[in-house]
PDB file of N, CA, C and O in Angstrom:
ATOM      1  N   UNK A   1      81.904 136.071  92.815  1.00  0.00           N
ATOM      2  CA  UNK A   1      81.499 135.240  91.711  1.00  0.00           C
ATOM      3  C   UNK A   1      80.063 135.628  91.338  1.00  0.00           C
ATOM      4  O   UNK A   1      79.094 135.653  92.097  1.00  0.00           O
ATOM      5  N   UNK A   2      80.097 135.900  90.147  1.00  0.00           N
ATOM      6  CA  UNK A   2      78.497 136.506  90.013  1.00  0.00           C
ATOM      7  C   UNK A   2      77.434 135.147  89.679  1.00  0.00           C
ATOM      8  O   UNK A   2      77.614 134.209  88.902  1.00  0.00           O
ATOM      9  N   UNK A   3      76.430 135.405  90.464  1.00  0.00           N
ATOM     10  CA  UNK A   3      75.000 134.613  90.752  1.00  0.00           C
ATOM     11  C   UNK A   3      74.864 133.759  89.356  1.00  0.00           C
ATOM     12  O   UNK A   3      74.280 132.694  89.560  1.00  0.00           O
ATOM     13  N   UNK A   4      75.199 133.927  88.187  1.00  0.00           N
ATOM     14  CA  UNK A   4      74.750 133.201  86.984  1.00  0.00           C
ATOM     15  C   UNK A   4      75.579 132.023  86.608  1.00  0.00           C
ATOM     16  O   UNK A   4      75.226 131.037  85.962  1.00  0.00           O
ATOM     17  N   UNK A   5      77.054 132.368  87.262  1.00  0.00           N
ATOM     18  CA  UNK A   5      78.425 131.088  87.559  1.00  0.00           C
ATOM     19  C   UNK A   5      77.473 129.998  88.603  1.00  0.00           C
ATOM     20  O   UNK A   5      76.959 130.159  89.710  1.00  0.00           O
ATOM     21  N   UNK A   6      77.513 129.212  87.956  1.00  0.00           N
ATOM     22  CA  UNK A   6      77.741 127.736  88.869  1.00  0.00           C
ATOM     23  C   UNK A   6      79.147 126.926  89.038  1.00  0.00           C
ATOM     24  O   UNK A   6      79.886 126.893  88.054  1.00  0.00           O
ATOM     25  N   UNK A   7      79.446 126.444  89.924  1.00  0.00           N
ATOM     26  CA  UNK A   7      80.755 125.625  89.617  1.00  0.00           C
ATOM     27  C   UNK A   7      80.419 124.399  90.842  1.00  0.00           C
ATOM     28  O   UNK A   7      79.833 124.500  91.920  1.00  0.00           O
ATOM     29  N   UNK A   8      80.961 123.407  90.270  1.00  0.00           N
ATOM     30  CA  UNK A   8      81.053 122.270  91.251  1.00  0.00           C
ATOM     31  C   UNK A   8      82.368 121.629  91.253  1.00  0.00           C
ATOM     32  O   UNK A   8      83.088 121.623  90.255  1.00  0.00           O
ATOM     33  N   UNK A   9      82.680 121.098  92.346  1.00  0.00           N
ATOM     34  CA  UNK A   9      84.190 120.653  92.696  1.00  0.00           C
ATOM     35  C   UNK A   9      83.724 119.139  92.613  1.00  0.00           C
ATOM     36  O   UNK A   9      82.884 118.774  93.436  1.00  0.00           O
ATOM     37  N   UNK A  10      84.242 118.163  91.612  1.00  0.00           N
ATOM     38  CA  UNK A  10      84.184 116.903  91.791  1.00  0.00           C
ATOM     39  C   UNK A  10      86.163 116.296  91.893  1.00  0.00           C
ATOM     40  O   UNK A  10      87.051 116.678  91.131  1.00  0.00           O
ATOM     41  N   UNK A  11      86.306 115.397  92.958  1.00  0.00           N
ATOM     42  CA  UNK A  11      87.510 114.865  93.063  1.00  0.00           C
ATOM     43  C   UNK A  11      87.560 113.351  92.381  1.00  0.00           C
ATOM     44  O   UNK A  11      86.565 112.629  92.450  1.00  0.00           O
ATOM     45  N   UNK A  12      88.621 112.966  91.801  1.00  0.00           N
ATOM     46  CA  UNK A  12      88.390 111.658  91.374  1.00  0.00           C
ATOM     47  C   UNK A  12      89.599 111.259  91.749  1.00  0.00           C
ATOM     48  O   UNK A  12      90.515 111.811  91.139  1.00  0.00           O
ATOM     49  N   UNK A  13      90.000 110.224  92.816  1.00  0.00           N
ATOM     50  CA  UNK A  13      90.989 109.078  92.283  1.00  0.00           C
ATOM     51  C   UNK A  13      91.263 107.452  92.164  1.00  0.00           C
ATOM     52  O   UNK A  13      91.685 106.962  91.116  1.00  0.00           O
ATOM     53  N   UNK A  14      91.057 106.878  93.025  1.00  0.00           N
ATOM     54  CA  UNK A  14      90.380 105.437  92.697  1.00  0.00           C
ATOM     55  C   UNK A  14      89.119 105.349  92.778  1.00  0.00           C
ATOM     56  O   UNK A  14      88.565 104.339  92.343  1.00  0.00           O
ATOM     57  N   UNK A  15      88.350 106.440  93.383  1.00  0.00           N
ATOM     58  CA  UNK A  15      86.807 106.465  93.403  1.00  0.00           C
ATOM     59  C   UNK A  15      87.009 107.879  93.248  1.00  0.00           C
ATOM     60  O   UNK A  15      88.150 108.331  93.152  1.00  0.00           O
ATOM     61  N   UNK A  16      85.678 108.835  93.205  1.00  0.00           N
ATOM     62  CA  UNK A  16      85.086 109.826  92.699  1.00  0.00           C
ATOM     63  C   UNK A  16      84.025 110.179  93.730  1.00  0.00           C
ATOM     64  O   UNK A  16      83.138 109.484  94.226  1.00  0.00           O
ATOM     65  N   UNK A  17      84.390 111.564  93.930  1.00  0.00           N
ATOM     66  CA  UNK A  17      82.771 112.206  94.443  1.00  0.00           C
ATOM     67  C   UNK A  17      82.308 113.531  93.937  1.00  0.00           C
ATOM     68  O   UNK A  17      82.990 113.963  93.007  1.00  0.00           O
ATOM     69  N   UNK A  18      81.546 114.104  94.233  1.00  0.00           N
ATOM     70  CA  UNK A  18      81.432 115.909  94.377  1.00  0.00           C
ATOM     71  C   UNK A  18      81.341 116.241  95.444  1.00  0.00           C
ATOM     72  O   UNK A  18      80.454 116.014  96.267  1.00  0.00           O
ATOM     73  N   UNK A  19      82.620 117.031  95.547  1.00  0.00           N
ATOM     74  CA  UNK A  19      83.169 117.472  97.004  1.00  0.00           C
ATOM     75  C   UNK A  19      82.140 118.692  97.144  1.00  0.00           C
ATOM     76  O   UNK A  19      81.512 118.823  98.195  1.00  0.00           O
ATOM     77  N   UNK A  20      81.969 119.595  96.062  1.00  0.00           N
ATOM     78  CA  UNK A  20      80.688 121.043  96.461  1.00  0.00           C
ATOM     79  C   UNK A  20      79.752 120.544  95.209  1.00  0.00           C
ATOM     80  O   UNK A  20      80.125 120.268  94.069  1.00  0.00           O
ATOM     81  N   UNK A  21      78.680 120.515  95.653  1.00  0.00           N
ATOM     82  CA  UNK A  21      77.758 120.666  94.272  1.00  0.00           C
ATOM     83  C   UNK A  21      77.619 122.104  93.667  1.00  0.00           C
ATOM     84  O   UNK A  21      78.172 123.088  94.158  1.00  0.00           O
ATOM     85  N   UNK A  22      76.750 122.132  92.446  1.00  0.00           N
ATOM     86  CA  UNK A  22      76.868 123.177  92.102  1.00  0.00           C
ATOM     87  C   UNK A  22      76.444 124.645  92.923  1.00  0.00           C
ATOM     88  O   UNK A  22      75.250 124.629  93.222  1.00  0.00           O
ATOM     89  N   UNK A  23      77.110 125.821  93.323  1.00  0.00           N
ATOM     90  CA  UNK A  23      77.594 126.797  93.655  1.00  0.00           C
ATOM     91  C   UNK A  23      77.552 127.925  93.699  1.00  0.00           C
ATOM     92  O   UNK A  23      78.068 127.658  94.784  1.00  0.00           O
ATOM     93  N   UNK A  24      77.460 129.090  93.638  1.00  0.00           N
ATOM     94  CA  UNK A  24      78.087 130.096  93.329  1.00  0.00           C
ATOM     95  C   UNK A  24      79.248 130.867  94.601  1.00  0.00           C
ATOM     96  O   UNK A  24      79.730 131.973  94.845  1.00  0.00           O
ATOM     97  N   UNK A  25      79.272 129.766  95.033  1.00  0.00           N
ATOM     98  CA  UNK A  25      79.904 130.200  97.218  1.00  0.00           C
ATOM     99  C   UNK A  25      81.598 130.241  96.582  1.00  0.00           C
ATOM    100  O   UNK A  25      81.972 129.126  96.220  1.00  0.00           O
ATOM    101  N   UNK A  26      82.450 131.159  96.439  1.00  0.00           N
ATOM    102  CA  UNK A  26      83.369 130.956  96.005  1.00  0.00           C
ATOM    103  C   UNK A  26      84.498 130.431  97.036  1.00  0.00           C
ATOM    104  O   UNK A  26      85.485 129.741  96.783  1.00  0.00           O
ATOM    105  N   UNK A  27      84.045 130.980  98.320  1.00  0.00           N
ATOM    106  CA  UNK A  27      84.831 130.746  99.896  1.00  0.00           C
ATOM    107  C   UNK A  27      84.401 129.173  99.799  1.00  0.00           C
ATOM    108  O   UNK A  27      85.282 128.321  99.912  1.00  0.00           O
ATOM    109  N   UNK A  28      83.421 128.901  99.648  1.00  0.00           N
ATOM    110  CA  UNK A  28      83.318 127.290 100.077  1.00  0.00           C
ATOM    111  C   UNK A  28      84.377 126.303  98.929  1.00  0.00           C
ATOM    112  O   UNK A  28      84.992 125.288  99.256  1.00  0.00           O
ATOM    113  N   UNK A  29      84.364 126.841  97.761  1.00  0.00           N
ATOM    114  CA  UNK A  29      85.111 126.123  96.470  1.00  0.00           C
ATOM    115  C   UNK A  29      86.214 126.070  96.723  1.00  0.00           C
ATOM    116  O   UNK A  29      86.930 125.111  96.438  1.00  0.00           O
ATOM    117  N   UNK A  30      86.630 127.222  97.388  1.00  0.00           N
ATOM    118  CA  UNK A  30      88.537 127.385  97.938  1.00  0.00           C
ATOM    119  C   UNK A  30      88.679 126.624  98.609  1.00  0.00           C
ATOM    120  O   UNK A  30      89.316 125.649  98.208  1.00  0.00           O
ATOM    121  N   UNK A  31      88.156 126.635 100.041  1.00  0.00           N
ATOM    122  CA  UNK A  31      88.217 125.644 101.022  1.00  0.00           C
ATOM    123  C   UNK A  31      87.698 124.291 100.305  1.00  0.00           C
ATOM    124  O   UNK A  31      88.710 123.638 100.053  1.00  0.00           O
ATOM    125  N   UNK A  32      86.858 123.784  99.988  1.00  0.00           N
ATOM    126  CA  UNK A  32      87.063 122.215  99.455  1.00  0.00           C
ATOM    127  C   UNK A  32      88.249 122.209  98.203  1.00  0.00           C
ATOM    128  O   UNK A  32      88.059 121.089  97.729  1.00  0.00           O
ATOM    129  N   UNK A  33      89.002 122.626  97.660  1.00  0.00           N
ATOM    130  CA  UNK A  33      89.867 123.246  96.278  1.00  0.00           C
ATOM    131  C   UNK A  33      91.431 122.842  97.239  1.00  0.00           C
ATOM    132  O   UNK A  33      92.358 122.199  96.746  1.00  0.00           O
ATOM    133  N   UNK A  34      91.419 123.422  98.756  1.00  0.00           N
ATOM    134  CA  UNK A  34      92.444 123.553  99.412  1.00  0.00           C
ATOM    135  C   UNK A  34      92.720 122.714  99.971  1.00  0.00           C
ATOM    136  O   UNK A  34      93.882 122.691 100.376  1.00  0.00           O
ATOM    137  N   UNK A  35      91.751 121.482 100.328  1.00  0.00           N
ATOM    138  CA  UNK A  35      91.587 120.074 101.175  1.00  0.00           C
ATOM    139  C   UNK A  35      91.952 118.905 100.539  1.00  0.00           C
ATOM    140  O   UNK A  35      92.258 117.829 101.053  1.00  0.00           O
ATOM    141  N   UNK A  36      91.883 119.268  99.161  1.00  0.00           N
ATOM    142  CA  UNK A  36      92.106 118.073  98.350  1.00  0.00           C
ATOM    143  C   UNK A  36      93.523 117.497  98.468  1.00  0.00           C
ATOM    144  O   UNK A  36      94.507 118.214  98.290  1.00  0.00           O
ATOM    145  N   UNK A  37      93.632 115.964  98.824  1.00  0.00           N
ATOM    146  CA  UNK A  37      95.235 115.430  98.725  1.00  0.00           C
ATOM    147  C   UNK A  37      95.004 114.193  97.701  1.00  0.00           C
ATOM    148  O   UNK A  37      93.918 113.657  97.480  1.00  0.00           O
ATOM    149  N   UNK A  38      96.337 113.830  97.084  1.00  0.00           N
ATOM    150  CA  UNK A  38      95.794 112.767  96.090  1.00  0.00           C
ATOM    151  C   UNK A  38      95.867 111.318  97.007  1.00  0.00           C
ATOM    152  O   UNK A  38      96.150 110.977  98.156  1.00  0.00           O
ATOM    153  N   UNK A  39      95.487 110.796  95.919  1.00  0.00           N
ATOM    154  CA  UNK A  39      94.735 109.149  96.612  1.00  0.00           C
ATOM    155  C   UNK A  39      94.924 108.601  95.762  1.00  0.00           C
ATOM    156  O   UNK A  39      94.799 109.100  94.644  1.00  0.00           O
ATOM    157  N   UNK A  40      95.405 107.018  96.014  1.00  0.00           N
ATOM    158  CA  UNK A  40      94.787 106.028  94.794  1.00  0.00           C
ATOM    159  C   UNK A  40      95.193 106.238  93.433  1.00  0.00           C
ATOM    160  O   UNK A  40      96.316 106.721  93.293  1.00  0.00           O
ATOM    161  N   UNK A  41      94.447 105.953  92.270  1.00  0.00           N
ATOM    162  CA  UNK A  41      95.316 105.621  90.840  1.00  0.00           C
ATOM    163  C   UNK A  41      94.147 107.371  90.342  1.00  0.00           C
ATOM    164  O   UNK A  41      93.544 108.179  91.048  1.00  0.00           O
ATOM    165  N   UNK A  42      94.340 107.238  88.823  1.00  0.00           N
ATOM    166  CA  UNK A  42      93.227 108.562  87.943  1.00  0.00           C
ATOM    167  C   UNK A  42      92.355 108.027  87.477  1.00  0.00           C
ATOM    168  O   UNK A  42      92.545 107.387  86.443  1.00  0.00           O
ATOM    169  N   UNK A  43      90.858 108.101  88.167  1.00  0.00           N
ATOM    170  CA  UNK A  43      89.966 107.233  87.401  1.00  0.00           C
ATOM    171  C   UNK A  43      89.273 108.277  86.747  1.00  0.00           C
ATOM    172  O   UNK A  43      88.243 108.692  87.279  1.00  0.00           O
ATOM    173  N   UNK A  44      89.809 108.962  85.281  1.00  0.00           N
ATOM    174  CA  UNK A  44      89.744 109.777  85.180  1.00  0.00           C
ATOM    175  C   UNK A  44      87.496 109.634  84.396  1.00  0.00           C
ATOM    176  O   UNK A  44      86.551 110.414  84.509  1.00  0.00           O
ATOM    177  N   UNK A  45      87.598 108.640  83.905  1.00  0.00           N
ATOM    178  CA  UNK A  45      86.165 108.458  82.995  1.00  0.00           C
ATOM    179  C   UNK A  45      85.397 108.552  84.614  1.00  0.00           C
ATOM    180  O   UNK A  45      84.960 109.688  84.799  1.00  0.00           O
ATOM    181  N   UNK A  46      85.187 107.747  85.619  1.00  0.00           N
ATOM    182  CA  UNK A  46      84.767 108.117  86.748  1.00  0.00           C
ATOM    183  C   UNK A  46      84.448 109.718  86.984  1.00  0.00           C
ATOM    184  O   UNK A  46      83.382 110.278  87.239  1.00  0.00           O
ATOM    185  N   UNK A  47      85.530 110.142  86.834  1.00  0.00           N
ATOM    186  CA  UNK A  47      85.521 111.943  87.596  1.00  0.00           C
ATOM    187  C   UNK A  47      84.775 112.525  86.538  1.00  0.00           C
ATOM    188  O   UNK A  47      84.059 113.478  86.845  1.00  0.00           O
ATOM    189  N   UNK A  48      84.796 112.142  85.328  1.00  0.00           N
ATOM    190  CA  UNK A  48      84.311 112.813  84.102  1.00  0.00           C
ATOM    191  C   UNK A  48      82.518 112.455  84.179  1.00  0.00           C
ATOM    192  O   UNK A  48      81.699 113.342  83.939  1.00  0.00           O
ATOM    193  N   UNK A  49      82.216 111.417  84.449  1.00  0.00           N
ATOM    194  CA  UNK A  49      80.825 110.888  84.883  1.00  0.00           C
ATOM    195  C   UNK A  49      80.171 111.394  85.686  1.00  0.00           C
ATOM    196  O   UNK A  49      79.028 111.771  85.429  1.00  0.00           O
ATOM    197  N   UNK A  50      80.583 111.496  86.556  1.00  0.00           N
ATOM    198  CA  UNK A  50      80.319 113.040  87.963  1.00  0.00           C
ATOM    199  C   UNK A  50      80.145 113.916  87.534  1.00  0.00           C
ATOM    200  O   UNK A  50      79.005 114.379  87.571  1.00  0.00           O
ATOM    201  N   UNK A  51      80.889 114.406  87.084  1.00  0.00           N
ATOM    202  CA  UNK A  51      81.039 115.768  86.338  1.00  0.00           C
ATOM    203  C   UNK A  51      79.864 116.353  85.594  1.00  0.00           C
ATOM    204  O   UNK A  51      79.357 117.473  85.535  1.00  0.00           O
ATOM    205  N   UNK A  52      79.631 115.230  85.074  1.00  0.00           N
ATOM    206  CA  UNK A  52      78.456 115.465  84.013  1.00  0.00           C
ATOM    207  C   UNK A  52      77.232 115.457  84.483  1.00  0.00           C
ATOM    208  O   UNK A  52      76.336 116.203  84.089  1.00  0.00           O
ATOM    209  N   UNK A  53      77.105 114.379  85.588  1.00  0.00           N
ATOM    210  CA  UNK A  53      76.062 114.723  86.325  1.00  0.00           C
ATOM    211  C   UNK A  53      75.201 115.639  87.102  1.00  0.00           C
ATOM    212  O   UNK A  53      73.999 115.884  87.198  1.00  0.00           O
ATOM    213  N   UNK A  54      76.493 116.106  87.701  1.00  0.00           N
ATOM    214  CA  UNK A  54      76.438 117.254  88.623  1.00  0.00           C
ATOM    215  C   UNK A  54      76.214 118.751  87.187  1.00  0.00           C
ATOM    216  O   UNK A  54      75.457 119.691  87.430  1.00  0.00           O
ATOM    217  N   UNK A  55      76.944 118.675  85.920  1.00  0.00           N
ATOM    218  CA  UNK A  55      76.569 119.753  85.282  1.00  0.00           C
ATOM    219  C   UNK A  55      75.031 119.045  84.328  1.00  0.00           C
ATOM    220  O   UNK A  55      75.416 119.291  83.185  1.00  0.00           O
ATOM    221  N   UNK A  56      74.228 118.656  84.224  1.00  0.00           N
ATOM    222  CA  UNK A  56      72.985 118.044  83.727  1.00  0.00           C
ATOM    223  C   UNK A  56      71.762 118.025  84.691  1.00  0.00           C
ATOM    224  O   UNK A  56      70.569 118.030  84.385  1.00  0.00           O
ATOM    225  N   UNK A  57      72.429 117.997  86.139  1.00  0.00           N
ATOM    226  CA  UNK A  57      71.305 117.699  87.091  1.00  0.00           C
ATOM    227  C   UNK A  57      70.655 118.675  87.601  1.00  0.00           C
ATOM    228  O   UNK A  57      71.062 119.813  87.365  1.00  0.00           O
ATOM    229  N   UNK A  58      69.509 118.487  88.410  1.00  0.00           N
ATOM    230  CA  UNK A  58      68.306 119.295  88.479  1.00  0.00           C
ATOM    231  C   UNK A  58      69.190 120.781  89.583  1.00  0.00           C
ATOM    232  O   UNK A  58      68.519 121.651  90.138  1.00  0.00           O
ATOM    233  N   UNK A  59      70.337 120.732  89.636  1.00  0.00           N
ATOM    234  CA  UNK A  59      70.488 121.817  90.212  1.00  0.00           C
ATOM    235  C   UNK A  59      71.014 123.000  89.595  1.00  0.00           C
ATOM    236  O   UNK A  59      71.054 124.089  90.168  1.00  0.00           O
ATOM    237  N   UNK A  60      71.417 122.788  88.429  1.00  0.00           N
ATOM    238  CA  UNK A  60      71.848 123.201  87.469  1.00  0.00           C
ATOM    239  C   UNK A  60      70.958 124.495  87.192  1.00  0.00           C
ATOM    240  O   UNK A  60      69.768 124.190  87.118  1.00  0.00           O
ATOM    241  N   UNK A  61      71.270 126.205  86.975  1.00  0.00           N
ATOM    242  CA  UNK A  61      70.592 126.635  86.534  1.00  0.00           C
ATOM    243  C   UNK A  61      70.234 126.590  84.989  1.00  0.00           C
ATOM    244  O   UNK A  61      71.004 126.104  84.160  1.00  0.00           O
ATOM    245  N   UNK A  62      69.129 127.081  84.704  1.00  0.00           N
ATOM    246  CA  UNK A  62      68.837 127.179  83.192  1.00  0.00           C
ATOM    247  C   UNK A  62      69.708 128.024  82.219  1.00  0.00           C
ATOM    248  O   UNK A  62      69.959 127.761  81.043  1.00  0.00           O
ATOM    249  N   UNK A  63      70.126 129.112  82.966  1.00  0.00           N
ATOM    250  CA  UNK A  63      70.980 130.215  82.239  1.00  0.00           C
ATOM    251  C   UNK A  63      72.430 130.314  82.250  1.00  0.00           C
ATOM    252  O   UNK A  63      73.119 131.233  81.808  1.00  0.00           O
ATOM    253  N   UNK A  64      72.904 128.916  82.988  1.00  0.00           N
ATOM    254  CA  UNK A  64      74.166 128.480  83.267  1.00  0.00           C
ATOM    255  C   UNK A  64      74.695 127.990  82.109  1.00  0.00           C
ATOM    256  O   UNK A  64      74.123 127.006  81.641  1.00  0.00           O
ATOM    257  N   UNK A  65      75.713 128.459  81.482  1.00  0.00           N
ATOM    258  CA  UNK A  65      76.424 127.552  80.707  1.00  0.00           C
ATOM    259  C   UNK A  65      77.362 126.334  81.139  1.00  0.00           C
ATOM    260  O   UNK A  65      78.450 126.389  81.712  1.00  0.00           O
ATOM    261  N   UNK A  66      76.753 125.388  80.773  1.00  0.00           N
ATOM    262  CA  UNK A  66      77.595 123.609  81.339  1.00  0.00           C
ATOM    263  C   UNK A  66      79.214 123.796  81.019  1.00  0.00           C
ATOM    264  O   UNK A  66      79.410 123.669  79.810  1.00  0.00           O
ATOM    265  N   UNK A  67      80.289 124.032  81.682  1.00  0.00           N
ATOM    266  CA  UNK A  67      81.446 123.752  81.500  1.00  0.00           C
ATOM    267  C   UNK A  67      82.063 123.093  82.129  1.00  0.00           C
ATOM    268  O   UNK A  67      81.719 122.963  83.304  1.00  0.00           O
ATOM    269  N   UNK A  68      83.417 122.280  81.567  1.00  0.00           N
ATOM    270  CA  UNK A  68      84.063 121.630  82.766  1.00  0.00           C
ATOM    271  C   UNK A  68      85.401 121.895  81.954  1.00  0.00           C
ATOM    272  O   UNK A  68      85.769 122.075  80.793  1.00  0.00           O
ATOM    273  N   UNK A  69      86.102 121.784  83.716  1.00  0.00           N
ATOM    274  CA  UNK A  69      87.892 121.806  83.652  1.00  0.00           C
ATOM    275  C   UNK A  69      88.286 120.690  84.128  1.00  0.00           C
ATOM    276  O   UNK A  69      87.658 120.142  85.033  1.00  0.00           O
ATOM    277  N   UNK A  70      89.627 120.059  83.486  1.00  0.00           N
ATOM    278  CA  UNK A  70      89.923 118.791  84.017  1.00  0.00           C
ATOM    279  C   UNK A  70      91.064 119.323  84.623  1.00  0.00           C
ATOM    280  O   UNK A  70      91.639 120.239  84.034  1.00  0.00           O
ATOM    281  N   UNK A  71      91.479 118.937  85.644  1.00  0.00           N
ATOM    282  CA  UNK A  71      92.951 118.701  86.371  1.00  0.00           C
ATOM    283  C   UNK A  71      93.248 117.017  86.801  1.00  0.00           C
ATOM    284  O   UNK A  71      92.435 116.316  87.404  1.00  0.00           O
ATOM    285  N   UNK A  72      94.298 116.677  86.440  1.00  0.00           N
ATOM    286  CA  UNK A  72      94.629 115.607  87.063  1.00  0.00           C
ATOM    287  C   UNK A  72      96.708 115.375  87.282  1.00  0.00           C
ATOM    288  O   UNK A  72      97.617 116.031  86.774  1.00  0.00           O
ATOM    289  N   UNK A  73      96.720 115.032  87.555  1.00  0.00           N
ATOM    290  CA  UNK A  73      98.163 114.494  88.001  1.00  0.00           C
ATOM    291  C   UNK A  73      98.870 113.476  87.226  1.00  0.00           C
ATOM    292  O   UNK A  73     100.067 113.253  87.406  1.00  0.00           O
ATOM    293  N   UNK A  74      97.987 112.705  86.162  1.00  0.00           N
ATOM    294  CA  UNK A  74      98.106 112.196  85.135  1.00  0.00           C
ATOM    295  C   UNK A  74      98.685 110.645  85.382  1.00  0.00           C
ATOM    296  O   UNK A  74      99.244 109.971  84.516  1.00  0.00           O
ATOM    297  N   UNK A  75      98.431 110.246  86.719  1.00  0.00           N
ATOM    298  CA  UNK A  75      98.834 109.122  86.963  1.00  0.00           C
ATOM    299  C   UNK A  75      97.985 107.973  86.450  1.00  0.00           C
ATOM    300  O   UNK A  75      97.268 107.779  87.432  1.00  0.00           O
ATOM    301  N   UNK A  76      97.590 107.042  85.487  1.00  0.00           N
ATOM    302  CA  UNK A  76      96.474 106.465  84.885  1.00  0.00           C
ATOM    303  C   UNK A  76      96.132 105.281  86.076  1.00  0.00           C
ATOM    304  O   UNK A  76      96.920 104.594  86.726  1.00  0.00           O
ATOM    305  N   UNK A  77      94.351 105.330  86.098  1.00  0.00           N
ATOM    306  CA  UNK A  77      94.084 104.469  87.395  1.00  0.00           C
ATOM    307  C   UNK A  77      93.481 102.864  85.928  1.00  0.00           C
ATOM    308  O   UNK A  77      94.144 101.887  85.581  1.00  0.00           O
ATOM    309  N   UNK A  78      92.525 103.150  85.626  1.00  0.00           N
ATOM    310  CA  UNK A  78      91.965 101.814  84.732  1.00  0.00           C
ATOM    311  C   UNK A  78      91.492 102.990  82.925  1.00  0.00           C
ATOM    312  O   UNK A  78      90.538 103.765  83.009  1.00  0.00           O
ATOM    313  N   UNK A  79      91.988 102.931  82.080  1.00  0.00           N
ATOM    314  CA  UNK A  79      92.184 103.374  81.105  1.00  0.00           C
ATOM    315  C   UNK A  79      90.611 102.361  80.525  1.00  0.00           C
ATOM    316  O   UNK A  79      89.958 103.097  79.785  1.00  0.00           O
ATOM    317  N   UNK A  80      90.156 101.434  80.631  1.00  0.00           N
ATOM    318  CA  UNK A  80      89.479 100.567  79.828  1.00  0.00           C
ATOM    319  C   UNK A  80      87.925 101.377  79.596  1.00  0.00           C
ATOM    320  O   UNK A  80      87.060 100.903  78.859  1.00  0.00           O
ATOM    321  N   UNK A  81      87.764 102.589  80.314  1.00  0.00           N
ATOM    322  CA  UNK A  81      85.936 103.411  80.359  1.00  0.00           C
ATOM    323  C   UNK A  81      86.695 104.053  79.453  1.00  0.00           C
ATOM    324  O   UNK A  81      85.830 104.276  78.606  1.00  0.00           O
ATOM    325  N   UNK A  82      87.907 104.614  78.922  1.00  0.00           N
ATOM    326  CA  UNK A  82      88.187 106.276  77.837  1.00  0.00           C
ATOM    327  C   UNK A  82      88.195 105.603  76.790  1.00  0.00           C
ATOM    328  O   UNK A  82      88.778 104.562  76.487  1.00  0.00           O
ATOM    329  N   UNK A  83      86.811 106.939  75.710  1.00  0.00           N
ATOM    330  CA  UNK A  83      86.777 106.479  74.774  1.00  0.00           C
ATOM    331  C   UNK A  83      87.845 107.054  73.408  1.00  0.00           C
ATOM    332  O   UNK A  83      87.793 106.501  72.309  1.00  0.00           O
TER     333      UNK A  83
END
């Protein structure tokens, strides 16, 4: 993964975390990527809040472009945060 990729693994399902902060360790992304089991309902505005954090926050490089991918399983946890 070349040095200018950041990526962070955030999991969301009745609660939310960031399983890797931002990255460039591609062995570490697999292994937390490979651990993940589902839980709980899709709190999907939760995971999306993380998300954003972790791509805005001070770890973030400057020359990084902010992207995010959603995956979910599409099971709806509380719909009332999507705007």
């Amino acid at each position: 993964m070349p040095l200018t990729l950041q990526v962070a693994l955030v999991t969301f399902g009745s609660d939310w975390r960031i399983d890797v902060p931002l990255t460039h360790d591609r062995a570490t992304l697999e292994a937390a990527a490979r651990a993940i089991t589902p839980s709980g309902g899709t709190d999907v505005a939760g995971g999306l809040d993380q998300a954003h954090d972790a791509l805005r926050g001070p770890a973030r490089r400057a020359d990084a472009k902010p992207t995010l991918i959603l995956l979910s399983d599409g099971v709806p946890f509380d719909t009332t945060r999507l705007r």
